[in-house]
C-alpha positions in Angstrom: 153.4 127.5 138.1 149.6 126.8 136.9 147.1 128.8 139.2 143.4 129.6 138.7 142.5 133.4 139.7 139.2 131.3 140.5 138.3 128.6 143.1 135.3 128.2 141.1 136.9 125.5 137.6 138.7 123.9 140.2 135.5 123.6 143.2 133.6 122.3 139.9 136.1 119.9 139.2 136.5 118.4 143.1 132.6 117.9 142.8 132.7 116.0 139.6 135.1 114.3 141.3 133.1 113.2 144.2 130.5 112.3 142.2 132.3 110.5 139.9 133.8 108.6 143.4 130.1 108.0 144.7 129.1 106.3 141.6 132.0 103.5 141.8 135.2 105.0 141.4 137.6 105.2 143.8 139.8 108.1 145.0 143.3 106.7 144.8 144.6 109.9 143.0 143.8 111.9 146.3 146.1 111.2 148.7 144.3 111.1 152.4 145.7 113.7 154.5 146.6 111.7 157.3 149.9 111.1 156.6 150.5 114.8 155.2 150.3 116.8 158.6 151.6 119.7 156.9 149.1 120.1 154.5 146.0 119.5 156.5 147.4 122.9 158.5 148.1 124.6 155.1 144.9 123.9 154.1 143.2 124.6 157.5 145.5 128.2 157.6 144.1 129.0 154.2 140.5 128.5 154.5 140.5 130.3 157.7 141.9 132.9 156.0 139.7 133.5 153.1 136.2 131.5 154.3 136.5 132.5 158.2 138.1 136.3 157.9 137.2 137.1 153.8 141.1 137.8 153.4 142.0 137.5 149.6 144.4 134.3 150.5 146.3 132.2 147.9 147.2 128.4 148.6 150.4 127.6 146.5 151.0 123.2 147.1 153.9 121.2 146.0 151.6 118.1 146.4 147.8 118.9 145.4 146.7 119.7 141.6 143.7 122.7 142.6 141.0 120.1 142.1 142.4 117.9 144.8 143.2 120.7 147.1 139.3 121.8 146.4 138.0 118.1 147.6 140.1 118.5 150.6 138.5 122.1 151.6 135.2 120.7 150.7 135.6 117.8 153.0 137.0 119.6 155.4 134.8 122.8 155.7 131.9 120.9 155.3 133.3 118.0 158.4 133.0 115.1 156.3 135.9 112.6 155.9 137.2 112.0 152.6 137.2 108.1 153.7 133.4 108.6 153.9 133.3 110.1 150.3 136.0 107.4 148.3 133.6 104.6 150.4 130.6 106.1 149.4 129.4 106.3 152.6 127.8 109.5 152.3 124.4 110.3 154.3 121.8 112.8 153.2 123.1 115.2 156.2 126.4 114.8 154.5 125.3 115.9 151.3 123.4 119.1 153.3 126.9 119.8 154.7 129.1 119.4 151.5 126.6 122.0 149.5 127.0 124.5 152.4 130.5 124.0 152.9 130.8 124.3 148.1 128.6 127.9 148.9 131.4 128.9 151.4 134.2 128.5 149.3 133.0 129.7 146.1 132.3 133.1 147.8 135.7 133.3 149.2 138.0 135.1 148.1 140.5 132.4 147.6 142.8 131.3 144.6 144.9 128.6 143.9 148.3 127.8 142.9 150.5 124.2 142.3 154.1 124.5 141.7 154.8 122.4 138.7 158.2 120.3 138.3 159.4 121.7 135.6 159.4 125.3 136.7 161.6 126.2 139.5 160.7 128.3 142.4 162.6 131.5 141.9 160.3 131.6 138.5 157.3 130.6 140.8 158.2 133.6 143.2 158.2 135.8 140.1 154.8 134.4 139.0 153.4 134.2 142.7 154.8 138.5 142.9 152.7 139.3 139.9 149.8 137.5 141.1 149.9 139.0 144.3 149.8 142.8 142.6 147.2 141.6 140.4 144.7 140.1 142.7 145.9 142.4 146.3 146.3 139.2 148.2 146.4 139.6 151.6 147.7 135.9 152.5 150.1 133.3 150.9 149.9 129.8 152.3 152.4 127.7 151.0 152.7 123.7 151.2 155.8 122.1 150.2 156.2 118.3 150.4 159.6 118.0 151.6 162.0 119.8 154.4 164.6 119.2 151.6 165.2 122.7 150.0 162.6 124.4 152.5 165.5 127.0 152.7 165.8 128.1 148.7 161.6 128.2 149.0 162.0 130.7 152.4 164.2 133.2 150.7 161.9 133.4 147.8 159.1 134.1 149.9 160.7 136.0 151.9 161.2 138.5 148.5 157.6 137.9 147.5 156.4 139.1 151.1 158.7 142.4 150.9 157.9 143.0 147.2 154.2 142.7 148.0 153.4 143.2 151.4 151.9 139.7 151.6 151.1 137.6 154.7 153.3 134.2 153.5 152.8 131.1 156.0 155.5 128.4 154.7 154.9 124.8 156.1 157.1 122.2 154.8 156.9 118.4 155.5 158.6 115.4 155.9 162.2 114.2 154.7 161.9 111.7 151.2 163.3 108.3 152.2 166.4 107.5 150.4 168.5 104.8 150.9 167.9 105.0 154.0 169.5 108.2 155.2 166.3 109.5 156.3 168.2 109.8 160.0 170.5 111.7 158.6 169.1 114.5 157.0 166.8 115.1 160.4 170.4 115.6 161.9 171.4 118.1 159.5 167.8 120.7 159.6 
């Protein structure tokens, strides 16, 4: 599992980012959140938590690196569409509401997590347990890409949230498409 104990790297990062987007680049390693449900309420849960109540929250993704989650949050706390930004569409009451929204964040007490490949999540639980002890985290949002092994990631939560007392808010998404037995698999959950 990589994590920063910090929003602030990664909230750098997101803003080079944009910047780097507004000056010709485009955004094609930041997936739009329209067709990730999931995660736009994972994201929404988590700045709620730390931004709205100033809980000491923790945002664990199976599908954002920190940086990307950060230019999600930024765009989303600050109610400009990430369309707008990768367009460069971006109007000077944007920019107003982007800094704001970059102040909010960087104040809150929120850290970041991505579950990496190669590590599996009963490791991930262990790293996520000592984490939560070391930085008293109040809430644990978790975003996994896939309904496919939800359950092994429940069970481990479920240990992290007894261990540590933590609030743990698990949303899963869609089934992967293979070989068409997409049907399937919604027949089996």
């Amino acid at each position: 599992m990589q994590y920063e104990v910090s929003t602030k790297g990664a909230l750098q990062r997101a803003i080079n980012h944009m910047e780097q987007v507004y000056h010709g680049r485009t955004a094609t390693d930041v997936p739009s959140l329209k067709g990730i449900p999931h995660a736009d309420v994972a994201i929404r849960i988590a700045l709620l938590a730390a931004v709205g109540q100033h809980r000491s929250t923790c945002i664990l993704s199976e599908s954002f690196s920190p940086a990307q989650l950060l230019l999600h949050m930024l765009c989303i706390q600050g109610r400009v569409r990430l369309e707008d930004v990768a367009e460069r569409r971006l109007e000077d009451a944007d920019f107003t509401r982007l800094s704001y929204a970059a102040a909010k964040i960087s104040a809150a007490p929120l850290h970041l997590a991505a579950c990496g490949e190669v590590c599996g999540m009963e490791q991930t639980a262990w790293d996520l347990l000592a984490m939560t002890n070391t930085h008293k985290l109040e809430v644990l949002v978790c975003e996994k890409r896939f309904v496919e092994g939800a359950d092994d990631w429940r069970s481990e939560l479920e240990f992290v949230s007894r261990m540590s007392g933590v609030r743990v808010h698990l949303l899963a998404g869609r089934y992967p498409v293979q070989n068409g037995f997409n049907r399937e698999w919604r027949q089996r959950a």
